[in-house]
C-alpha positions in Angstrom: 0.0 0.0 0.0 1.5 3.1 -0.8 2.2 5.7 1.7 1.1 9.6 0.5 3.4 12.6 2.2 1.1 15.0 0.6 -2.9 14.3 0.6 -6.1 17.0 0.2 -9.5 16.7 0.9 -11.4 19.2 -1.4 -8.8 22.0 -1.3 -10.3 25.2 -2.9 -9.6 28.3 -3.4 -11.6 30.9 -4.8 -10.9 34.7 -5.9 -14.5 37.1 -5.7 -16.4 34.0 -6.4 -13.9 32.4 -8.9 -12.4 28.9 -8.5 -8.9 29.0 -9.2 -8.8 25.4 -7.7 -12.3 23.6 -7.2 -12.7 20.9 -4.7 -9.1 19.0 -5.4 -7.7 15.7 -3.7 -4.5 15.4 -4.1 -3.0 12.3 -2.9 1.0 12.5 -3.8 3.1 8.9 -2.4 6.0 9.0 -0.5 9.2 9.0 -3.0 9.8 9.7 -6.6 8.9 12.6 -8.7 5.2 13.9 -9.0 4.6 15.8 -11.8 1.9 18.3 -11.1 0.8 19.6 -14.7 -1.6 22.1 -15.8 -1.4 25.4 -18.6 -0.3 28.9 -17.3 -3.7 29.9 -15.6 -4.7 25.4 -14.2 -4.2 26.5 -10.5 -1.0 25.1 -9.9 0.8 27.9 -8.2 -2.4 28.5 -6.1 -1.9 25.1 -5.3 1.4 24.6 -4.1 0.9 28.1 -1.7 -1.7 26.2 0.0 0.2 23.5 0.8 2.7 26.0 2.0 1.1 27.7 3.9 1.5 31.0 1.9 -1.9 31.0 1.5 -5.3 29.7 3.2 -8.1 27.9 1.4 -11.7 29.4 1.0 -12.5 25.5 1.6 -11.2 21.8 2.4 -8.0 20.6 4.1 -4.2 20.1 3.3 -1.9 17.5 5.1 1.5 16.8 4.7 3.6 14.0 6.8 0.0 13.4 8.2 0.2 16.8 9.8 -2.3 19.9 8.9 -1.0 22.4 7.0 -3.5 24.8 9.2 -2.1 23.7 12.6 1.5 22.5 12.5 2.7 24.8 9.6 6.0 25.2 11.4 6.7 21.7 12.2 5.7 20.7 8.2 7.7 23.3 7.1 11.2 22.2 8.4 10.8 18.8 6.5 10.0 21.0 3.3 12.2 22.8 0.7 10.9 24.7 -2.0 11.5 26.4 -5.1 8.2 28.7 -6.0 8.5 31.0 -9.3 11.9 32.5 -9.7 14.5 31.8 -7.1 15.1 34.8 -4.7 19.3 35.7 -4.5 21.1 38.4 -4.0 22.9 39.0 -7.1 26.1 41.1 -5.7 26.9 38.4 -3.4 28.5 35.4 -4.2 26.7 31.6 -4.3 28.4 30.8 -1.4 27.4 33.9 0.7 23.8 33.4 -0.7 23.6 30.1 0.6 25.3 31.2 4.3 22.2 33.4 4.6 19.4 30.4 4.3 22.2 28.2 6.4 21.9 31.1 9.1 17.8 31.3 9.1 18.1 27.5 9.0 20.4 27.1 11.9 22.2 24.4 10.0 26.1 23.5 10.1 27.9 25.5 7.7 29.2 22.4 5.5 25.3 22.4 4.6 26.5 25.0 1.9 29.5 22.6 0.3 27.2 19.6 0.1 24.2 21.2 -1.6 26.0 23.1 -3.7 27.8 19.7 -4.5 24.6 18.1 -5.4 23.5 21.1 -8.1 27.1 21.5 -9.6 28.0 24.8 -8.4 30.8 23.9 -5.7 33.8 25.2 -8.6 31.9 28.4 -9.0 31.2 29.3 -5.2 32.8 32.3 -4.9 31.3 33.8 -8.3 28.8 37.1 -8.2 25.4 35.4 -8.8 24.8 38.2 -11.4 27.7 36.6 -13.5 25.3 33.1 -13.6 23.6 32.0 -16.3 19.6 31.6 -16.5 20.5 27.3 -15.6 22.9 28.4 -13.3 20.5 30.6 -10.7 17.6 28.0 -11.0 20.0 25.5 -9.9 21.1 28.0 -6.7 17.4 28.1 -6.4 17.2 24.5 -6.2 20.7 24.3 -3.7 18.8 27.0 -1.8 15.5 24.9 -1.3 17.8 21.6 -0.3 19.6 22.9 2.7 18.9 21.5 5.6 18.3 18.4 3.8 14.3 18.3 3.6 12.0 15.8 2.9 9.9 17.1 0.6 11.3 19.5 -2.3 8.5 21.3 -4.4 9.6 23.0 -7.2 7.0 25.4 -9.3 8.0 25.6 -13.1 11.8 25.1 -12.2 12.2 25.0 -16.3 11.0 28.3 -17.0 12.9 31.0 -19.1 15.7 28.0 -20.0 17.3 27.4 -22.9 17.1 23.8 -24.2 20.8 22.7 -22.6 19.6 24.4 -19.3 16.1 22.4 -19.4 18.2 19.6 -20.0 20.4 20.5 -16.8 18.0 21.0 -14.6 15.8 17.8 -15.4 18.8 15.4 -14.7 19.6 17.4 -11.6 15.6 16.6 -10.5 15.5 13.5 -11.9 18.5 12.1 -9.6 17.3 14.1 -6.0 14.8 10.2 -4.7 17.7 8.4 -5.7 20.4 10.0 -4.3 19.3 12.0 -1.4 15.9 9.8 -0.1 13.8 12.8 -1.4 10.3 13.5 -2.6 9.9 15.8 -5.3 6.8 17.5 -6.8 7.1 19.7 -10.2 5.0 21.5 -10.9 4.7 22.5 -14.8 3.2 23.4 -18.2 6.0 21.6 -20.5 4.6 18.3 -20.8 7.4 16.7 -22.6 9.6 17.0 -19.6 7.8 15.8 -17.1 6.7 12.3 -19.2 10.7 12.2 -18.8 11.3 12.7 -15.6 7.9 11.4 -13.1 6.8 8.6 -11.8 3.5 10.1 -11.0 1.3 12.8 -12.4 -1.8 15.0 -11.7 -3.2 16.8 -14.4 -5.3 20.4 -13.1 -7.1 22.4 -15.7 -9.4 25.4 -14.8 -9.0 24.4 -11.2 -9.9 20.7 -11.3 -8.4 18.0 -10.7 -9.1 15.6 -14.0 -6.5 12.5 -13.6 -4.1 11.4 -11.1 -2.1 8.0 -11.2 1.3 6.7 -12.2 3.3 7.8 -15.7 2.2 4.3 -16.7 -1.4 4.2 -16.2 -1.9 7.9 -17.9 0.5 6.4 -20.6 -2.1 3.2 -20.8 -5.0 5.7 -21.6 -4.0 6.1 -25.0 -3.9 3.6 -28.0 -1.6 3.3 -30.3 -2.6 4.1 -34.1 -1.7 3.1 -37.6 -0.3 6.1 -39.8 -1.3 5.2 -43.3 -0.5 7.1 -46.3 -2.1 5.3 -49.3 -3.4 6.9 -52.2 -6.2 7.9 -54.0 -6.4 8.6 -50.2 -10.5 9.5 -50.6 -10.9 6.3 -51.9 -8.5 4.3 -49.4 -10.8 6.6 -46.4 -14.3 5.1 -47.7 -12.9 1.7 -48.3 -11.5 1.0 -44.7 -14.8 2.9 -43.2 -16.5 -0.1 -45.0 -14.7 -2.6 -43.7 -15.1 -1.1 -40.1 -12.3 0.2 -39.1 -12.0 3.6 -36.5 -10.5 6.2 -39.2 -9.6 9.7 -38.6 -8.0 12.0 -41.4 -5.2 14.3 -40.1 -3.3 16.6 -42.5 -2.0 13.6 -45.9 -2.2 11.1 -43.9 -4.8 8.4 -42.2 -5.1 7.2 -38.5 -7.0 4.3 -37.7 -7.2 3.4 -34.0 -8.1 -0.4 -33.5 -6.1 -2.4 -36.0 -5.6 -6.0 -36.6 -1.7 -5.1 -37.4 0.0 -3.4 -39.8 1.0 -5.8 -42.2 -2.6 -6.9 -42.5 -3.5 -3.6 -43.3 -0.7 -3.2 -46.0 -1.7 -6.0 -47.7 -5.6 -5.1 -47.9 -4.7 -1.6 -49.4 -2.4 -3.0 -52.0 -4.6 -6.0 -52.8 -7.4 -3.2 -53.6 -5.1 -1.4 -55.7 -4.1 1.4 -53.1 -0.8 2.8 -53.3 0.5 2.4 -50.2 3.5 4.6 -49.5 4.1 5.1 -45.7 2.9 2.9 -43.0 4.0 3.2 -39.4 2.2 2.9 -35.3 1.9 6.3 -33.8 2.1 6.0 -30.4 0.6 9.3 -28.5 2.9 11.1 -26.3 2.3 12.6 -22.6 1.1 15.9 -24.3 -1.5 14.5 -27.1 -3.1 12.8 -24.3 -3.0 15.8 -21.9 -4.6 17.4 -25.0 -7.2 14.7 -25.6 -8.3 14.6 -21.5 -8.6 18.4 -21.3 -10.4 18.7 -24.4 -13.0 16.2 -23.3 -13.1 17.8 -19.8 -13.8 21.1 -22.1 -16.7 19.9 -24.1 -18.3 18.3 -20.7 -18.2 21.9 -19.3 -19.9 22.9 -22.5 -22.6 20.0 -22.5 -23.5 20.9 -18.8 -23.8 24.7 -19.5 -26.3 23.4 -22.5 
């Protein structure tokens, strides 16, 4: 049975009557990576300041280590690092100096500052201004920043943003190592849906506020079946004939997508044995984003249906 650090019961928050998060349960397990995805405007960032704290709910409960957010903030709070937005650094100081002044809030030993900096790759560049850094380089300060004091918990709110495609590379190796290496929990929260599908073992997917599928990589992975990309031609023609013979078919841009399928060499050999030209054939297995795409859409035209 798997053990949740992080669980809601119908967290909401609402702004003059609008619900930026409606009703949510939120049940995150106890090491590995939860990816917490959503577009700019899902709720995520109202999200994670509730379960910091920063914020209070209009409605529902937060708990974390099976403590309420409400009542033992400060105890929950000194098992949690986090990363929300843009790091906050001085940039005329140094990494090192930044990093003494969370070690002194923290009350932690100063070789806190050598090992975390260890862990994000900055220890040869300690003594370097912070305004010198690169974009990669101050997210991961941000991230050394949230890890001192060795937490248990390490959220991180779009730590991707505003990087370059070596930096986004950087940074997801450097998060993709933390449960591993340091016993850690991580939650990410983002709208780049390629990088989490390479980095989580778990996923929640918010839009407009609610919650609309939570579950392992694998199971949201499982909710979409492959398809056979045809291109055959007189393609009108090749369309009506395999709507005959019953097949799922969907036109997109030259090609043809059928859904459920025999296999492909079945397929091949019908088109050609009807004198269709068969030219490309391949399986086209949906990715984490076309089947974000496909749940929100549906949760879209449910929205519309119940307004009818």
């Amino acid at each position: 049975m798997k053990k949740y650090l992080i669980e809601t019961d119908n967290l909401t928050k609402k702004f003059d009557g609008f619900a930026a998060v409606n009703s949510i349960n939120l049940k995150i397990p106890q090491g590995g990576i939860y990816g917490f995805l959503g577009p700019n405007g899902a709720g995520k960032s109202t999200t994670i300041r509730m379960l910091l704290g920063l914020i209070s709910p209009t409605e529902g409960k937060a708990k974390l280590f099976d403590k309420s957010i409400d009542k033992d903030r400060l105890d929950i709070l000194k098992k949690v690092g986090s990363m929300v937005e843009n790091p906050s650094y001085y940039a005329h100081l140094t990494a090192y100096e930044n990093l003494n002044i969370i070690r002194e809030i923290l009350n932690v030993e100063k070789s806190e500052i050598e090992r975390v900096l260890n862990i994000v790759g900055l220890l040869e560049v300690k003594d370097k201004k912070v305004k010198k850094f690169s974009m990669g380089m101050k997210q991961r300060l941000g991230i050394a920043q949230a890890l001192i004091g060795n937490p248990e918990l390490l959220i991180l709110d779009e730590p991707t943003n505003g990087l370059d495609p070596a930096g986004i590379r950087e940074i997801r190796a450097l998060i993709k190592g933390l449960p591993e290496k340091l016993g850690i929990t991580v939650v990410v929260s983002s709208h780049i849906l390629s990088e989490i599908e390479l980095m989580a073992t778990d996923v929640g997917i918010i839009n407009k506020g609610n919650l609309i599928f939570q579950g392992s990589l694998e199971e949201l992975q499982k909710r979409s079946l492959a398809q056979i990309k045809i291109g055959a031609e007189p393609k009108k023609e090749a369309i009506d004939h395999l709507l005959k013979r019953g097949y799922q078919v969907e036109e997109r841009d030259k090609y043809i997508y059928i859904k459920e399928f025999s296999s492909p060499s079945i397929l091949t050999k019908e088109l050609v044995i009807n004198n269709f030209e068969v030219y490309h054939i391949s399986e086209d297995k949906s990715n984490l984003e076309d089947i974000f795409l496909d749940i929100t859409r549906k949760e879209n035209q449910d929205e519309i249906t119940n307004i009818n």
